[in-house]
ZALOGU-941437 format. One record per residue (C-alpha): residue number from 0; x, y, z. Coordinates in steps of 0.25 Angstrom, whole numbers. Example, Ala and Ser with C-alpha at 12.3 -4.5 7.8 and 13.67 -1.06 7.14 Angstrom:
# residues 2
<pt><nr>0</nr><X>49</X><Y>-18</Y><Z>31</Z></pt>
<pt><nr>1</nr><X>55</X><Y>-4</Y><Z>29</Z></pt>
***
This chain:
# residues 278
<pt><nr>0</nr><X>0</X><Y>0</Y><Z>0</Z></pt>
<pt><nr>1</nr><X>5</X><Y>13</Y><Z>-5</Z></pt>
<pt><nr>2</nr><X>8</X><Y>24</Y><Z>7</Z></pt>
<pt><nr>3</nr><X>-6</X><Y>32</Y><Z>10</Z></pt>
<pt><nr>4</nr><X>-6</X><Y>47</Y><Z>12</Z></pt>
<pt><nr>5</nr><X>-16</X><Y>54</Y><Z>20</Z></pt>
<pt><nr>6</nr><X>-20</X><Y>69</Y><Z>21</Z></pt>
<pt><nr>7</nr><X>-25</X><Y>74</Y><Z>36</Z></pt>
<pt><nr>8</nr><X>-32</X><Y>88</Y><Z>33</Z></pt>
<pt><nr>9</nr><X>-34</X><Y>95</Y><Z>47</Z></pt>
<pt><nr>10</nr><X>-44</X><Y>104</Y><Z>48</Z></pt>
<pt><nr>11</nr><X>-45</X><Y>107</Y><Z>62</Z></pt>
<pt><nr>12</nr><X>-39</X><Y>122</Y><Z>59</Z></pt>
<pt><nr>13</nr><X>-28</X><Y>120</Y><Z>70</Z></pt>
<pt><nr>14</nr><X>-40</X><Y>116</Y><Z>80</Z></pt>
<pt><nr>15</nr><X>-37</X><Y>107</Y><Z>90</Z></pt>
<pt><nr>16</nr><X>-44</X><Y>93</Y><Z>86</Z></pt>
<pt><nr>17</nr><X>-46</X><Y>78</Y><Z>87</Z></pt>
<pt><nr>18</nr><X>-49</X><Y>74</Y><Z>75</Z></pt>
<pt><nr>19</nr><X>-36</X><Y>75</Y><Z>69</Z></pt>
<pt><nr>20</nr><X>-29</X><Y>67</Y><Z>78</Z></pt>
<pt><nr>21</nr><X>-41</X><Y>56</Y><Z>77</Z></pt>
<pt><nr>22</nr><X>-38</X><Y>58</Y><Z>60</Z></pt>
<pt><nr>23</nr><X>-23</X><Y>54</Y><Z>62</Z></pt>
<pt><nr>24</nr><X>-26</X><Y>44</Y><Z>71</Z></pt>
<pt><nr>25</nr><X>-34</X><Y>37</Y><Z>63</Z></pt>
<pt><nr>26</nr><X>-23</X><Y>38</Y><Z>51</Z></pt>
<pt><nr>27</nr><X>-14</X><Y>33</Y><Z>61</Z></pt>
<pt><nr>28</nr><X>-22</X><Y>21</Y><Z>65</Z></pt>
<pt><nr>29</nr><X>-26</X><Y>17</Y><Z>51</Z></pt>
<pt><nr>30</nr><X>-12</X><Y>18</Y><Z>47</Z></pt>
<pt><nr>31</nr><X>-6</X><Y>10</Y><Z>59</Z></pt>
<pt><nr>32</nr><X>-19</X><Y>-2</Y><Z>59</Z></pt>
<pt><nr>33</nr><X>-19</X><Y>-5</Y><Z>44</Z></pt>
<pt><nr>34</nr><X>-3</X><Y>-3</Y><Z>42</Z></pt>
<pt><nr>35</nr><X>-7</X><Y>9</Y><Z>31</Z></pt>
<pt><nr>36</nr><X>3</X><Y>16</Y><Z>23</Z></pt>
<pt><nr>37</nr><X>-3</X><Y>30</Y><Z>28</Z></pt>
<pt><nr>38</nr><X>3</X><Y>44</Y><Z>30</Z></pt>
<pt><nr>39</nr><X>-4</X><Y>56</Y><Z>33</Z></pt>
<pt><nr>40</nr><X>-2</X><Y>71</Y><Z>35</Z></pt>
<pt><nr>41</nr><X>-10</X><Y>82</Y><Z>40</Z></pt>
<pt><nr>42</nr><X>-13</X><Y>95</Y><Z>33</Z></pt>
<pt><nr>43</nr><X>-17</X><Y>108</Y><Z>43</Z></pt>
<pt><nr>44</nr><X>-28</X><Y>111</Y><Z>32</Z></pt>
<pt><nr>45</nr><X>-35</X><Y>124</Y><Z>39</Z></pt>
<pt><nr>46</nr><X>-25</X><Y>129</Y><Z>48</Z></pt>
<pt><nr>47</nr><X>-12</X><Y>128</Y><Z>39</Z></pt>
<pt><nr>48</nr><X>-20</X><Y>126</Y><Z>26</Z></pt>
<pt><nr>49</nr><X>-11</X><Y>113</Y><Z>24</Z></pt>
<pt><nr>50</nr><X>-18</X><Y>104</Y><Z>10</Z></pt>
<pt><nr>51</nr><X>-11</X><Y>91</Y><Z>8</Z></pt>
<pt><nr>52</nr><X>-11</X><Y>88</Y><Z>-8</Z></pt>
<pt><nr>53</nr><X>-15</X><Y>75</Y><Z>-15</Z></pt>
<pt><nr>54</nr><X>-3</X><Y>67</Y><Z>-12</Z></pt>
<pt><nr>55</nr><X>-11</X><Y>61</Y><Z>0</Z></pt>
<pt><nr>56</nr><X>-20</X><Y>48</Y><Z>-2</Z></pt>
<pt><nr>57</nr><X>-31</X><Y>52</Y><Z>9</Z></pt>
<pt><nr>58</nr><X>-36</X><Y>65</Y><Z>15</Z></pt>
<pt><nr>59</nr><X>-42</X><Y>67</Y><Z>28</Z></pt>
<pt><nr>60</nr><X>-46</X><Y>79</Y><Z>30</Z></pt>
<pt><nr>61</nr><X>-51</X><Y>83</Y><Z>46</Z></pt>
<pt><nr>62</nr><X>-62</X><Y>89</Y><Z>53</Z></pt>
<pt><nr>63</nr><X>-61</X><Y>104</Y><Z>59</Z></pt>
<pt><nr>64</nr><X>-66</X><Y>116</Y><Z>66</Z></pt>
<pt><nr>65</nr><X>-72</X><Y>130</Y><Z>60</Z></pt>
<pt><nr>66</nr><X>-81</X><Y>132</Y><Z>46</Z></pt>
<pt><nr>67</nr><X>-80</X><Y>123</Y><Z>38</Z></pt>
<pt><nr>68</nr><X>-88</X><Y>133</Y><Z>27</Z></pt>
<pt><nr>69</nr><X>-80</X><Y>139</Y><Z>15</Z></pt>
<pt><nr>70</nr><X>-71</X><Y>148</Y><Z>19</Z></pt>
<pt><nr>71</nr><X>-58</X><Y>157</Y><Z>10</Z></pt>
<pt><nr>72</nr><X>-47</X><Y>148</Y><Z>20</Z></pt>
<pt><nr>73</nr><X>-36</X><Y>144</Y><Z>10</Z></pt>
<pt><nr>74</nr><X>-36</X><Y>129</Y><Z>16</Z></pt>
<pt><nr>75</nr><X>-51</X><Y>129</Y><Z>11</Z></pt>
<pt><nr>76</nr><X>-48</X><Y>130</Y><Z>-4</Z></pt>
<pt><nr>77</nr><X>-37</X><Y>122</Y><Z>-4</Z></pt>
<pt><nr>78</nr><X>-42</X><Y>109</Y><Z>4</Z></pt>
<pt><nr>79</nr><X>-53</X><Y>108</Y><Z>-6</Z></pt>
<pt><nr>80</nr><X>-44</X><Y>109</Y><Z>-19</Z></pt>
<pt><nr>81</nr><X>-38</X><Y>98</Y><Z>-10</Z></pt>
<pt><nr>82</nr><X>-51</X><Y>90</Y><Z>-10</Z></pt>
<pt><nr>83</nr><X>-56</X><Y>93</Y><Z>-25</Z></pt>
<pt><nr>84</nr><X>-42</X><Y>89</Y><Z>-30</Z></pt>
<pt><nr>85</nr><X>-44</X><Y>76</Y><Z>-21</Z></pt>
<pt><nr>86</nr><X>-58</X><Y>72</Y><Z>-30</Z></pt>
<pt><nr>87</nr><X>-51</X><Y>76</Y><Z>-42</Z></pt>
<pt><nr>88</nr><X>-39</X><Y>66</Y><Z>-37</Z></pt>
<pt><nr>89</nr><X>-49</X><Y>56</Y><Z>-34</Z></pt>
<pt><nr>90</nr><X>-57</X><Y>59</Y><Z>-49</Z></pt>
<pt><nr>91</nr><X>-44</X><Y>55</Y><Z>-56</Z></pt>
<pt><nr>92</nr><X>-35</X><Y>47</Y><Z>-49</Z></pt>
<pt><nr>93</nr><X>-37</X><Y>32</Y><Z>-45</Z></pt>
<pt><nr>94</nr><X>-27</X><Y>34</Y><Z>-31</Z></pt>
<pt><nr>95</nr><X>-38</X><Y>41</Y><Z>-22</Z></pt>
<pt><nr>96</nr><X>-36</X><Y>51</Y><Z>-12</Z></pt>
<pt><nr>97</nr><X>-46</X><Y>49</Y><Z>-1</Z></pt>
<pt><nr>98</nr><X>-54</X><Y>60</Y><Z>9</Z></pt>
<pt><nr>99</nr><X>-60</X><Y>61</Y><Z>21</Z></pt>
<pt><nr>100</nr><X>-66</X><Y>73</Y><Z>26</Z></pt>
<pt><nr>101</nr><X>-69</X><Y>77</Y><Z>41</Z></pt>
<pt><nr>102</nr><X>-80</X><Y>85</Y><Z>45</Z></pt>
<pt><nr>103</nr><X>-74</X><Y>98</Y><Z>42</Z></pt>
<pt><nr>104</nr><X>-67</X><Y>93</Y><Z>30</Z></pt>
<pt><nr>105</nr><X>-81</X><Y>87</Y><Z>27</Z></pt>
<pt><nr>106</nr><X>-87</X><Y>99</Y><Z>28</Z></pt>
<pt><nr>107</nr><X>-79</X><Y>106</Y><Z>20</Z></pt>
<pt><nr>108</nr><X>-79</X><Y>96</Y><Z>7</Z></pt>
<pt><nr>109</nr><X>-92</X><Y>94</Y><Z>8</Z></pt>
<pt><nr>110</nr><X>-96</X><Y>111</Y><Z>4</Z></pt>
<pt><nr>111</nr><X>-83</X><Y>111</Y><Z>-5</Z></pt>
<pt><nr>112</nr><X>-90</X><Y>99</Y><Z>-13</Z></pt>
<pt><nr>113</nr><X>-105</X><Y>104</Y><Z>-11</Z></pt>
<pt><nr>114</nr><X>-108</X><Y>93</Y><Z>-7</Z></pt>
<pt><nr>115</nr><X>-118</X><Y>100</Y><Z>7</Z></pt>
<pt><nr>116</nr><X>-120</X><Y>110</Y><Z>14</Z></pt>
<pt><nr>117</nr><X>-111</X><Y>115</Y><Z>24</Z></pt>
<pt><nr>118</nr><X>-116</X><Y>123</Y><Z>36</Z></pt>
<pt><nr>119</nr><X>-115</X><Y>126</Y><Z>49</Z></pt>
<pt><nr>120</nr><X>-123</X><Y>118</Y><Z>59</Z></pt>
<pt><nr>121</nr><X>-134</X><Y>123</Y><Z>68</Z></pt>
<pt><nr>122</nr><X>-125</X><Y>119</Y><Z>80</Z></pt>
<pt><nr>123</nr><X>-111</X><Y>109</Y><Z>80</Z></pt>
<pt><nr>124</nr><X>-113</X><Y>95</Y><Z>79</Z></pt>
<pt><nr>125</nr><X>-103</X><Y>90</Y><Z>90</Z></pt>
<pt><nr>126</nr><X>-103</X><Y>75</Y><Z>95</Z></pt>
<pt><nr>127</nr><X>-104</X><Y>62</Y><Z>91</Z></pt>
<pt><nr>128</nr><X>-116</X><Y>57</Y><Z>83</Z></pt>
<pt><nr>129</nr><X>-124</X><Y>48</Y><Z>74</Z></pt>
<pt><nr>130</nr><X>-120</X><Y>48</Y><Z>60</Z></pt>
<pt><nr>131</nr><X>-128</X><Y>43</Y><Z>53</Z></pt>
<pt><nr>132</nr><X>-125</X><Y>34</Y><Z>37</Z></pt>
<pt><nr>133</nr><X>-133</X><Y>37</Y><Z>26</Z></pt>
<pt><nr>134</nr><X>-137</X><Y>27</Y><Z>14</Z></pt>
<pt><nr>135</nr><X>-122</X><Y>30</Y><Z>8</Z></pt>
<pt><nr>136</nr><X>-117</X><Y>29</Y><Z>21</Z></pt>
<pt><nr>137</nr><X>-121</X><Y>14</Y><Z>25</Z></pt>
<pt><nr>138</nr><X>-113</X><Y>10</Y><Z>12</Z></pt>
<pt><nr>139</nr><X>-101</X><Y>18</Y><Z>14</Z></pt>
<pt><nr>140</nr><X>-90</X><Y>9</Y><Z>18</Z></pt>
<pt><nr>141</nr><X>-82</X><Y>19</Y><Z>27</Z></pt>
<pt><nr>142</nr><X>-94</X><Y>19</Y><Z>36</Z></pt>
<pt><nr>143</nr><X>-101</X><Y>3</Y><Z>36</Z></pt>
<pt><nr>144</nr><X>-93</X><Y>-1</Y><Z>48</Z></pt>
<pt><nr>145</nr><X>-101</X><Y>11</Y><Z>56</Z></pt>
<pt><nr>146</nr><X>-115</X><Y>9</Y><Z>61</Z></pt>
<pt><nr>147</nr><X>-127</X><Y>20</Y><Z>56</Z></pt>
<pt><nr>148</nr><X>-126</X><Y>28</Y><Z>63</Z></pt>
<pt><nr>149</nr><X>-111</X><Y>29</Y><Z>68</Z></pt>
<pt><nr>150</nr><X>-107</X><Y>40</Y><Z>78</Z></pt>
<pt><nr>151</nr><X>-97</X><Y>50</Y><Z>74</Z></pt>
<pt><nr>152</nr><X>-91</X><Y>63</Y><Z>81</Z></pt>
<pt><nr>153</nr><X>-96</X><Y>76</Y><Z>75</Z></pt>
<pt><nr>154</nr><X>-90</X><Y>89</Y><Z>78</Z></pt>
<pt><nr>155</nr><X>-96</X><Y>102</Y><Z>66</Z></pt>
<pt><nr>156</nr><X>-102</X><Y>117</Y><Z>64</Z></pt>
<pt><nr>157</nr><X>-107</X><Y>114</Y><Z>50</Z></pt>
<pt><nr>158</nr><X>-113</X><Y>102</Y><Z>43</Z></pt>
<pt><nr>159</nr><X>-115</X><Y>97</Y><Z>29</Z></pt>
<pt><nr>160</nr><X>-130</X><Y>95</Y><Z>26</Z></pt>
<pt><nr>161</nr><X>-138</X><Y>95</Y><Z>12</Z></pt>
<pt><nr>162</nr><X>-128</X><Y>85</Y><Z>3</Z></pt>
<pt><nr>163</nr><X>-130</X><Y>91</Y><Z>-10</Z></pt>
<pt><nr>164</nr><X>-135</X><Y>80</Y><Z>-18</Z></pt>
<pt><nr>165</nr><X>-131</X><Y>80</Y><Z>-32</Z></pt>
<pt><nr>166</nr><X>-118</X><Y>86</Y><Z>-28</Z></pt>
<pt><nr>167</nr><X>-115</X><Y>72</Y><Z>-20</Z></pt>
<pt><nr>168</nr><X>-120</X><Y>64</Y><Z>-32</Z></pt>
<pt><nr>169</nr><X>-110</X><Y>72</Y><Z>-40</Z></pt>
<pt><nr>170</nr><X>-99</X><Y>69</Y><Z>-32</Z></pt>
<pt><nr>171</nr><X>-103</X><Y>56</Y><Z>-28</Z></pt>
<pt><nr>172</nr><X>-104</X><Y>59</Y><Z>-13</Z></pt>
<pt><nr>173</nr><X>-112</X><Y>52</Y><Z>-3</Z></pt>
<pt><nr>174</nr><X>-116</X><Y>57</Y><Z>13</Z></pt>
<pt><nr>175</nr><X>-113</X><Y>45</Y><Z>20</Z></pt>
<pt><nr>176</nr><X>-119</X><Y>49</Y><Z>33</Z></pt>
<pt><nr>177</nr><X>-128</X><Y>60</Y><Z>40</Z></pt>
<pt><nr>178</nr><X>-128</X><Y>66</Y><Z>54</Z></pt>
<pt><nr>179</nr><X>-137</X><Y>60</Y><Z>65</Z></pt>
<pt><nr>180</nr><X>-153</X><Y>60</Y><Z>62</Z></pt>
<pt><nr>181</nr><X>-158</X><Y>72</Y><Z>70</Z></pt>
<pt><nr>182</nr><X>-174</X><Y>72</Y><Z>68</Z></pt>
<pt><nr>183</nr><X>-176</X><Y>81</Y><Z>76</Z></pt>
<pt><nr>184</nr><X>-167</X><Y>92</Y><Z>70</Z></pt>
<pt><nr>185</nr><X>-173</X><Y>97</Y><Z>56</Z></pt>
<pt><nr>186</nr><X>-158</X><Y>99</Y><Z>50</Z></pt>
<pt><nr>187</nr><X>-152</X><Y>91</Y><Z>38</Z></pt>
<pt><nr>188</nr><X>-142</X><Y>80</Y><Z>44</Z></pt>
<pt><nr>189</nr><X>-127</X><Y>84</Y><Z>40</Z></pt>
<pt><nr>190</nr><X>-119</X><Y>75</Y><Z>31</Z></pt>
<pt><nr>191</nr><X>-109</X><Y>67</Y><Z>40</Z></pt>
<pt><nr>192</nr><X>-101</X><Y>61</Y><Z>29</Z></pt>
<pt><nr>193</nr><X>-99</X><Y>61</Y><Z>13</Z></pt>
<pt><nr>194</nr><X>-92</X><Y>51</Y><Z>5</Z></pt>
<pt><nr>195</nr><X>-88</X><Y>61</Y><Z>-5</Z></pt>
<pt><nr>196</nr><X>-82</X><Y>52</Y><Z>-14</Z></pt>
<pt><nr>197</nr><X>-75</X><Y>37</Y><Z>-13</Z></pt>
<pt><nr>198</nr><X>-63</X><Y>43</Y><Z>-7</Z></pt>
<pt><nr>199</nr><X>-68</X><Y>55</Y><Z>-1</Z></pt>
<pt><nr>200</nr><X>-78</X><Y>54</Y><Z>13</Z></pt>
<pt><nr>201</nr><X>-80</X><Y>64</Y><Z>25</Z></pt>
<pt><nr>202</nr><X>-88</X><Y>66</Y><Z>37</Z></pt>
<pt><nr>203</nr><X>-94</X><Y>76</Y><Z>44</Z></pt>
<pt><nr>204</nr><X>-92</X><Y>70</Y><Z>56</Z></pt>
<pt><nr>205</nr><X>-77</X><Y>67</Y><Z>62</Z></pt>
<pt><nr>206</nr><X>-75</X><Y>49</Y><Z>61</Z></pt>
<pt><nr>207</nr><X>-61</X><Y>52</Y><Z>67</Z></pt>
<pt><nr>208</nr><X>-65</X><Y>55</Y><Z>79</Z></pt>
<pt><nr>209</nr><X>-62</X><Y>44</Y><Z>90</Z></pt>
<pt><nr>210</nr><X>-67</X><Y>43</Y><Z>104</Z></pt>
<pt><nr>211</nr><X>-54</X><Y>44</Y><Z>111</Z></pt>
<pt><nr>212</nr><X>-50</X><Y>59</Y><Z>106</Z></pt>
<pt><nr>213</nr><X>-64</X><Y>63</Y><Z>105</Z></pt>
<pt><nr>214</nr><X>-67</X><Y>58</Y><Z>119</Z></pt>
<pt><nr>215</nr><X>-54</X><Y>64</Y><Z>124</Z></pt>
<pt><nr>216</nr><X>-58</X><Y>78</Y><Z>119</Z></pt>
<pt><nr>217</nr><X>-73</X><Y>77</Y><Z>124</Z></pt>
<pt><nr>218</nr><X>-65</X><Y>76</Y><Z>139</Z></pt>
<pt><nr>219</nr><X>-57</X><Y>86</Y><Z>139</Z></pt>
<pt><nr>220</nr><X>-66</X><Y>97</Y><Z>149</Z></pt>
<pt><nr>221</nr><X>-64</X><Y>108</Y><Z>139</Z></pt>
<pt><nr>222</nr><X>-71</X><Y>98</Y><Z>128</Z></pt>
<pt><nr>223</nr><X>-80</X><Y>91</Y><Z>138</Z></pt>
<pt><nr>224</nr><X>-87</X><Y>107</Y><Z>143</Z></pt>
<pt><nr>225</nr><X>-87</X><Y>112</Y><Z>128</Z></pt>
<pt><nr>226</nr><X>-96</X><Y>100</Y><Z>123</Z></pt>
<pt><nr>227</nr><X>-104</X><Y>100</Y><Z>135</Z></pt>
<pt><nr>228</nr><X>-107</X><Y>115</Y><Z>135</Z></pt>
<pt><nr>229</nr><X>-111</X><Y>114</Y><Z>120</Z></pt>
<pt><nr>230</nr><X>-116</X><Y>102</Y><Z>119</Z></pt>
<pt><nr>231</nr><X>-121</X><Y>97</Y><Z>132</Z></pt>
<pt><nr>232</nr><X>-115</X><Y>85</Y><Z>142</Z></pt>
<pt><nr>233</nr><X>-125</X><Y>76</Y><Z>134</Z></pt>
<pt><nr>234</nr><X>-117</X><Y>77</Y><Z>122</Z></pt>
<pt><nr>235</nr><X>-104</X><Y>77</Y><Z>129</Z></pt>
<pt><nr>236</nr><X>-107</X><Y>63</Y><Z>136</Z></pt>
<pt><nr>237</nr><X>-115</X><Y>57</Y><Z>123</Z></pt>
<pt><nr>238</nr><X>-101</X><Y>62</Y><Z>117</Z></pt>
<pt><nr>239</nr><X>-91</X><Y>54</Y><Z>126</Z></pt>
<pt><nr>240</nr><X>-100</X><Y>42</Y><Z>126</Z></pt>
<pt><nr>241</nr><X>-100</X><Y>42</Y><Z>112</Z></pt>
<pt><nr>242</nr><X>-85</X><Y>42</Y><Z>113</Z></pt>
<pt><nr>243</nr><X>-84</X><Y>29</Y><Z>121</Z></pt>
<pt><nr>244</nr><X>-92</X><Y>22</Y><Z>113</Z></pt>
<pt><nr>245</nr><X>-83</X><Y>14</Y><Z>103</Z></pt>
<pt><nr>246</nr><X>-95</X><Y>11</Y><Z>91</Z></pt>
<pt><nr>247</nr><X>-97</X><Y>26</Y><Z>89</Z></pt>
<pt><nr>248</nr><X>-85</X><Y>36</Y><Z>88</Z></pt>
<pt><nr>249</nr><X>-74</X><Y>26</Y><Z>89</Z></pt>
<pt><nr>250</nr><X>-80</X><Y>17</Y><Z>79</Z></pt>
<pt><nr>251</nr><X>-83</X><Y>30</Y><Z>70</Z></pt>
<pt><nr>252</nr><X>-68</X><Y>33</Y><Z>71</Z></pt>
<pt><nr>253</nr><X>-63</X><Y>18</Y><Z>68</Z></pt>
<pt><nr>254</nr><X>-70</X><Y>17</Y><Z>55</Z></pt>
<pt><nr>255</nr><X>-71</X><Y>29</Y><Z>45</Z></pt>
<pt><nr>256</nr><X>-59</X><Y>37</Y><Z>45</Z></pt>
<pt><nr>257</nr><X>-49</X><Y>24</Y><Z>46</Z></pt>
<pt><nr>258</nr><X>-59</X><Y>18</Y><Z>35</Z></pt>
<pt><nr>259</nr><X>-58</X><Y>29</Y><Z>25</Z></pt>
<pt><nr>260</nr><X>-42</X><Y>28</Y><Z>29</Z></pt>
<pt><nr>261</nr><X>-43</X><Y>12</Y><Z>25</Z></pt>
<pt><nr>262</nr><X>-53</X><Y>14</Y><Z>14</Z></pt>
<pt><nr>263</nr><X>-43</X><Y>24</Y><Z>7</Z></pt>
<pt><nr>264</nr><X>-29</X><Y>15</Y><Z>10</Z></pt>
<pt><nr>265</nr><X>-37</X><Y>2</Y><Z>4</Z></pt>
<pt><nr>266</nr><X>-41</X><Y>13</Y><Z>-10</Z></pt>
<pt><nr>267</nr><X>-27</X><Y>20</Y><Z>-12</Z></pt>
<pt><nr>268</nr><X>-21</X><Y>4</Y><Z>-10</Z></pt>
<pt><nr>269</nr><X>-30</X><Y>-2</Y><Z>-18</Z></pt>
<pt><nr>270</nr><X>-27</X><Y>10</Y><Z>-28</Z></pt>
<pt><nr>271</nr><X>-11</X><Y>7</Y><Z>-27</Z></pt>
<pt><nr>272</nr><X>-12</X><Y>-8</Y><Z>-30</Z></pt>
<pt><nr>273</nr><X>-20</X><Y>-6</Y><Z>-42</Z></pt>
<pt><nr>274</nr><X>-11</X><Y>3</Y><Z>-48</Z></pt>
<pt><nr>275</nr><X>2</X><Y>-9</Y><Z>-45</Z></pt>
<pt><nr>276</nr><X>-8</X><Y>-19</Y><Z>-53</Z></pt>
<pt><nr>277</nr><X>-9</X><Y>-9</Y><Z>-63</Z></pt>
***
């Protein structure tokens, strides 16, 4: 197997995070438990307006703070000439390059690519919740080992909402899965993750969050007073049970992040054998 080189985009804007650290853990541990021929790098996209090119076989691109609405920052223009010149790759070239996208980065694609509305929430979703497969969703392979609906962490201002249909058919994109069923609320239920193409997928929700850094943050006092005073001690305690229940954020985590990883190693190999027969 050829070497594999991977893309980490941070987005957190020189914010203090966990998801990064949950990001290359999961590189790590896929690269240490299946002996893969990885290397990675990370770019400071936002703060330090650092753009890998396309000498890297898979992108991941993170979550992050602030507006994810268009904006005149110089990082803006040039991370999506990165992803247009990634489908254009894709379009011509039998070697893929492989995406995924993190609720920010989501975010972001998804109003660059019209394929829904971006917009700021009524109040921020923060906690761990029901999400919940649509039709396209059962029969995607990154999610069949996860139940309906599976419980991810969710942390977001804005939402997308109101796919746009023949935009999606054009691109060949599919919503894989939708936030929780709120009957009560008379809202449209946000899009929590697109499979934009075969090699490009994103959430809106965060599958790399695991329960030992999450649950290690929701401690700290600091953390513990902010959620409470926001969000009331019943979310906070629903939170950190949540936590310590391995069949929801542990299994969320185990599953799609390290399966996009593995799903993309098994293409680019596959790719590199056929061209020795050839």
């Amino acid at each position: 197997m050829s070497l594999v080189k991977i893309a980490v985009l941070d987005m957190n804007n020189n914010h203090a995070n966990e998801g990064m650290r949950c990001i290359l853990h999961i590189i790590r541990n896929v690269q240490g438990n299946d002996n893969a021929e990885l290397v990675f790098d990370v770019f400071d996209v936002r703060a330090n307006n650092e753009l890998p090119d396309l000498d890297y076989d898979i992108y991941i691109s993170s979550g992050g703070p602030g507006s994810p609405m268009a904006s005149s920052d110089e990082w803006e223009s040039r991370y999506f000439e990165l992803i247009d010149q990634i489908f254009d790759w894709n379009a011509h070239n039998d070697r893929k390059k492989f995406v995924f996208l993190i609720c920010h980065s989501f975010q972001l694609v998804v109003r660059h690519l019209g394929l829904g509305l971006l917009s700021r929430r009524k109040s921020t979703s923060f906690g761990i919740f029901p999400v919940h497969k649509t039709d396209e969703g059962d029969s995607e392979t990154l999610l069949e080992s996860l139940p309906d609906p599976f419980f991810a962490v969710d942390s977001r201002d804005y939402q997308i909402t109101s796919p746009d249909a023949d935009r999606m058919t054009e691109m060949g994109a599919e919503i894989l899965c939708l936030e929780k069923i709120r009957p009560h609320v008379l809202l449209d239920r946000a899009v929590m993750a697109m499979r934009f193409s075969p090699e490009i997928i994103g959430t809106q929700f965060h599958p790399e969050a695991d329960n030992e850094g999450m649950l290690r943050y929701f401690l700290q006092p600091e953390k513990r007073n902010h959620i409470v005073l926001n969000f009331g001690q019943e979310k906070y305690d629903d939170m950190v049970s949540y936590l310590q229940d391995p069949d929801k954020i542990p299994l969320t985590e185990s599953v799609i992040l390290p399966g996009f990883l593995r799903q993309a190693i098994r293409s680019l190999s596959s790719t590199v054998e056929e061209h020795e027969v050839a």
